[in-house]
C-alpha positions as CSV (number, residue, x, y, z in Angstrom):
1,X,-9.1,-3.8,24.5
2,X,-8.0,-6.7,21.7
3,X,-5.2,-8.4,21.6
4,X,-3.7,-6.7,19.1
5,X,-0.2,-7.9,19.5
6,X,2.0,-9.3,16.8
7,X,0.1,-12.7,15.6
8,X,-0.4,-14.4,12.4
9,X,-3.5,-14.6,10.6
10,X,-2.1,-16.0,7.0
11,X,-1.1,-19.2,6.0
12,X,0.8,-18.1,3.2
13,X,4.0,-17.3,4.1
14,X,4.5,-14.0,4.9
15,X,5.7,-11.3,2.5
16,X,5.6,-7.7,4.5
17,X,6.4,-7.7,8.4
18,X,5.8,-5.0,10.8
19,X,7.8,-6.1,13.9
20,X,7.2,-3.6,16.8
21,X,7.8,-0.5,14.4
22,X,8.0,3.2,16.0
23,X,9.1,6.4,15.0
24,X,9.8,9.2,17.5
25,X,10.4,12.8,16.1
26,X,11.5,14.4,19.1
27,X,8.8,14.3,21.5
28,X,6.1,13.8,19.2
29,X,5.5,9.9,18.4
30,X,4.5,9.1,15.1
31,X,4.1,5.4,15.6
32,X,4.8,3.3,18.4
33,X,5.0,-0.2,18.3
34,X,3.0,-1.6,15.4
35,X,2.9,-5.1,14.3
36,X,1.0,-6.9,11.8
37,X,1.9,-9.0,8.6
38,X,0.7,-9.6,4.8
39,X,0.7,-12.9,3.5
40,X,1.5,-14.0,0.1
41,X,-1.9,-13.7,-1.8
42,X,-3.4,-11.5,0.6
43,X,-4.8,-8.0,0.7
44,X,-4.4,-5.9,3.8
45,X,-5.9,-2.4,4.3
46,X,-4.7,0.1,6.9
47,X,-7.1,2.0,7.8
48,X,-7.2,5.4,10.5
49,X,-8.1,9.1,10.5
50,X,-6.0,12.0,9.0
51,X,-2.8,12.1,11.5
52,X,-3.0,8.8,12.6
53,X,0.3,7.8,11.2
54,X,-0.4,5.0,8.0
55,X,2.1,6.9,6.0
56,X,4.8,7.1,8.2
57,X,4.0,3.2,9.0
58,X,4.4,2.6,4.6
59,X,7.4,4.5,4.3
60,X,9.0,2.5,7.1
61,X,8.1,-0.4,5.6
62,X,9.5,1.1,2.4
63,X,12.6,2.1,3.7
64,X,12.0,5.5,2.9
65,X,11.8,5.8,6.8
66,X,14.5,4.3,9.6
67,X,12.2,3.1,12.2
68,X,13.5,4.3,15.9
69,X,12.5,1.1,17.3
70,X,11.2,-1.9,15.5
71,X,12.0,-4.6,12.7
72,X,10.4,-4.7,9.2
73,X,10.9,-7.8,6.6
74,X,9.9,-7.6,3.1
75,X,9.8,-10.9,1.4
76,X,12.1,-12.2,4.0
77,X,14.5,-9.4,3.4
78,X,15.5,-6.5,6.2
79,X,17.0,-2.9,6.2
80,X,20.1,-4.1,8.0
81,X,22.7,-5.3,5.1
82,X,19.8,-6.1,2.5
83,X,17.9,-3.2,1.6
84,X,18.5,-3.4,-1.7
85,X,17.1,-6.8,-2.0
86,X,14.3,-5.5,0.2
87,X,13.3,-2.4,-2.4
88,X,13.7,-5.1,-5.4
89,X,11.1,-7.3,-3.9
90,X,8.7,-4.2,-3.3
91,X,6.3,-2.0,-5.4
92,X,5.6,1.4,-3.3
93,X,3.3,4.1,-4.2
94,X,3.3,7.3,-2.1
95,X,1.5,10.4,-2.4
96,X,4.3,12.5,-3.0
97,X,5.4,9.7,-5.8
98,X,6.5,12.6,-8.5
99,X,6.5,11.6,-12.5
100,X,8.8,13.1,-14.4
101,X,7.3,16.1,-16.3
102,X,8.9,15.7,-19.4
103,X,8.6,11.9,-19.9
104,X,5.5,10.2,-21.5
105,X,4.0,7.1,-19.0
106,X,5.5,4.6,-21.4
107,X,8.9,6.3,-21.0
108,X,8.6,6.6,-17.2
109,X,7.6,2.9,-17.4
110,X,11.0,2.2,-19.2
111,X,13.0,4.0,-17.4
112,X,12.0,2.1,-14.0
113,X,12.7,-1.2,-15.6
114,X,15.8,-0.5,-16.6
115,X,16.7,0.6,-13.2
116,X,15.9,-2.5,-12.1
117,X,17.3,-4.4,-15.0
118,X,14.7,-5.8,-16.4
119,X,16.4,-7.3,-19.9
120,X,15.3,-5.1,-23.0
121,X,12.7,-8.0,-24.8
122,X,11.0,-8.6,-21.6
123,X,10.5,-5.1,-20.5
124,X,9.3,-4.3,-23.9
125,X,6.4,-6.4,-23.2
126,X,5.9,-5.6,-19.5
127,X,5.6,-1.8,-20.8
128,X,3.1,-2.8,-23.3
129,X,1.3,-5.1,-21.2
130,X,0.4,-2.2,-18.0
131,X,-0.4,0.2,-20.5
132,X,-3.1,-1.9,-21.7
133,X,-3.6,-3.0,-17.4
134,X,-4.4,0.1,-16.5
135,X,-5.9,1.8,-19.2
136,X,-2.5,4.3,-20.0
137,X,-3.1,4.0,-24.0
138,X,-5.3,7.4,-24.5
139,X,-2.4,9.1,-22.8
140,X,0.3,6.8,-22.7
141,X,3.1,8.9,-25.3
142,X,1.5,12.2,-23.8
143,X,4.3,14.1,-21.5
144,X,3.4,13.4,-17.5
145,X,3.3,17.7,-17.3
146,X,0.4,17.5,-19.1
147,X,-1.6,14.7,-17.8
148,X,-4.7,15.4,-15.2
149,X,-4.2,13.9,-11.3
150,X,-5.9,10.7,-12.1
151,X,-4.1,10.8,-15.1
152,X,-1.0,10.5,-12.8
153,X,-2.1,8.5,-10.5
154,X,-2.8,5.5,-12.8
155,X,0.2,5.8,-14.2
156,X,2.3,6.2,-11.0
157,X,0.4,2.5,-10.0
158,X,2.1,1.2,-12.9
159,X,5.4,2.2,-12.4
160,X,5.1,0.2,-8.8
161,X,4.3,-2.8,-11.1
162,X,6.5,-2.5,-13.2
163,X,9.0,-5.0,-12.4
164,X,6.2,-7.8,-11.1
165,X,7.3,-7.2,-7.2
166,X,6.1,-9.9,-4.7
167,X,5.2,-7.4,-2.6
168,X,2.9,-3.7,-2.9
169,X,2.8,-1.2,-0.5
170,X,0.0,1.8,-1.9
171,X,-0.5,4.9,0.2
172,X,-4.1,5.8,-1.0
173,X,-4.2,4.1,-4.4
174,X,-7.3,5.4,-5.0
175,X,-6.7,9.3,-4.6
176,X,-7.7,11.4,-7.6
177,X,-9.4,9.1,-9.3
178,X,-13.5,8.6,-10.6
179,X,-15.0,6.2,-9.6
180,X,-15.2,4.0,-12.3
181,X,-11.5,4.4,-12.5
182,X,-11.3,3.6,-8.5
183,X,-13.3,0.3,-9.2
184,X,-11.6,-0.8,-12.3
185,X,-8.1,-0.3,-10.1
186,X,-10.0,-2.5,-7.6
187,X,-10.0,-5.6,-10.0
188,X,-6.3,-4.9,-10.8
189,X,-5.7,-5.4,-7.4
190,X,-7.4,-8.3,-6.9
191,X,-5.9,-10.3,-9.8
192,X,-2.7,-9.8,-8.0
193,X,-3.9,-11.3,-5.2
194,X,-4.8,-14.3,-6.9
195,X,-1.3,-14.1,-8.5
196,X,0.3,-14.7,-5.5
197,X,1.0,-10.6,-4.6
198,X,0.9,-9.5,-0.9
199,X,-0.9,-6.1,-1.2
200,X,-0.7,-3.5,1.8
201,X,-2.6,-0.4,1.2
202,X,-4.4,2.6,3.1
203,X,-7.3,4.1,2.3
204,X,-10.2,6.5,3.9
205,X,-12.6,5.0,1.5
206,X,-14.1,2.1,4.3
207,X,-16.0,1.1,0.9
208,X,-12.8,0.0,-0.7
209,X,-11.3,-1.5,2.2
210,X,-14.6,-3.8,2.9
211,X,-14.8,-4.9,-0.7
212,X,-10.9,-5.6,-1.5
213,X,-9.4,-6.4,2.1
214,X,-9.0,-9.7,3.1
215,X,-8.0,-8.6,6.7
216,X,-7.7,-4.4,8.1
217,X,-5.7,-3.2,10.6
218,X,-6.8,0.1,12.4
219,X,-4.8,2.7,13.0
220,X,-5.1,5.6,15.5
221,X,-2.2,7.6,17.0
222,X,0.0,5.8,15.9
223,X,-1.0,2.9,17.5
224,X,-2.8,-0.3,16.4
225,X,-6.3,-0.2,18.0
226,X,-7.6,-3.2,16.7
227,X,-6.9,-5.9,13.2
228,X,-8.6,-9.1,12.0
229,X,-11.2,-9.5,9.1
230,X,-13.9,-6.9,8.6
231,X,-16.3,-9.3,10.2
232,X,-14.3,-10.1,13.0
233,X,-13.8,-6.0,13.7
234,X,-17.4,-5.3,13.1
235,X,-18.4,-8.0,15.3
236,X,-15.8,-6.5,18.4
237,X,-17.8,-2.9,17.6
238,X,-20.9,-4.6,17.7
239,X,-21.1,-2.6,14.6
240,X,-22.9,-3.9,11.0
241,X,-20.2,-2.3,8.5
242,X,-16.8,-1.3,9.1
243,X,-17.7,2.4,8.9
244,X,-19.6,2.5,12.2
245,X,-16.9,-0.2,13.5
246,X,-14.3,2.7,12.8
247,X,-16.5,5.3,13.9
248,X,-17.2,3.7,17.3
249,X,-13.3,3.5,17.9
250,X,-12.3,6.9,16.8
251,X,-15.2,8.6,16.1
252,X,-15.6,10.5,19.1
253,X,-11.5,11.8,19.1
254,X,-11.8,12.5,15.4
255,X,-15.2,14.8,16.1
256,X,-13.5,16.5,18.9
């Protein structure tokens, strides 16, 4: 079994901590002590089978979640006595992210900056500037209730941009959308890596997590089987890609 205690990898200084994190409903535990970090300029995928608790990990580390045990740190902010400061410093995308029907994208856009007080001139150009980002324009003044999933999707991505967080946490960015679409979100992602962003997102697609992810950590009842770069994993699995490394792990239990 790896060491798959809490360690850094990054020498950027971290920007999203998992410190020990669990979550206990009853008797059913949906996470138990996970650790890992994201470093300033990195991309981190979380990776596991349906169940295996990567969304109740992201909403913890939103805050949407109070962990039972465990710390979490979000650009050197905590839930204790600075949440606020904690969901300024974050972008979060979750599946049950809802737009709201009767707004267009660019209003929806608007309206999230100004919640975060984003002064009129600036935000006018931040608006402007994702629509063009992630390809909104076709649909961009057309009201969310009408848009199709991956219509939604993109622009729900944008809203977590929206006011330039340090820090992105993206439950299944991918979901709903073709893959050209998928790819072209891909290179979003990447340039904000190289702007300095500390990206945490899940995914089933292994394909996107080999070709974005700078490190994975893999999930699997709730527990952290195994993280490190997709070479290091593979080489642990004594696998050649990262879809037979997570196969060997979990294959077996998933099947069954």
């Amino acid at each position: 079994m790896p060491d798959t205690s809490f360690r850094c990898y990054e020498q950027a200084p971290r920007m999203i901590e998992a410190r020990g994190l669990s979550k206990r409903y009853g008797e059913v535990v949906a996470a138990s002590g996970v650790s890992f970090t994201v470093g300033r300029g990195e991309v981190v995928g979380l990776l596991g089978p349906n169940g295996a608790g990567k969304t109740t990990v992201l909403r913890m580390l939103a805050g949407v979640l109070t962990p039972s045990s465990g710390e979490v740190r979000i650009a050197g902010h905590g839930t204790e006595g600075e949440a606020f400061e904690l969901k300024r410093s974050l972008g979060f995308l979750t599946g049950d992210t809802a737009l709201y029907q009767r707004l267009t994208p660019r209003e929806v856009l608007r309206y999230f900056g100004r919640l975060h007080e984003i002064p009129e001139p600036l935000l006018d150009s931040r608006v402007e500037s994702l629509v063009t980002r992630f390809r909104l324009t076709e649909f961009a003044d057309r009201p969310c209730g009408k848009l199709s999933a991956g219509q939604k999707q993109r622009a729900n991505i944008a809203r977590a941009f929206v006011h330039d967080p340090p820090a992105l946490i993206l439950d299944e960015p991918t979901t709903a959308l073709d893959v050209v679409t998928g790819r072209f979100l891909l290179e979003a992602f990447r340039e904000a890596r190289s702007a300095g962003k500390a990206i945490l997102f899940s995914t089933h697609v292994l394909g996107d997590a080999e070709a974005l992810c700078d490190r994975v950590v893999l999930l699997h009842r709730g527990q952290v089987l195994d993280q490190g770069t997709v070479e290091e994993i593979c080489a642990r699995a004594g696998s050649r890609n990262l879809t037979d490394a997570f196969l060997a792990r979990v294959g077996d239990e998933v099947a069954a």
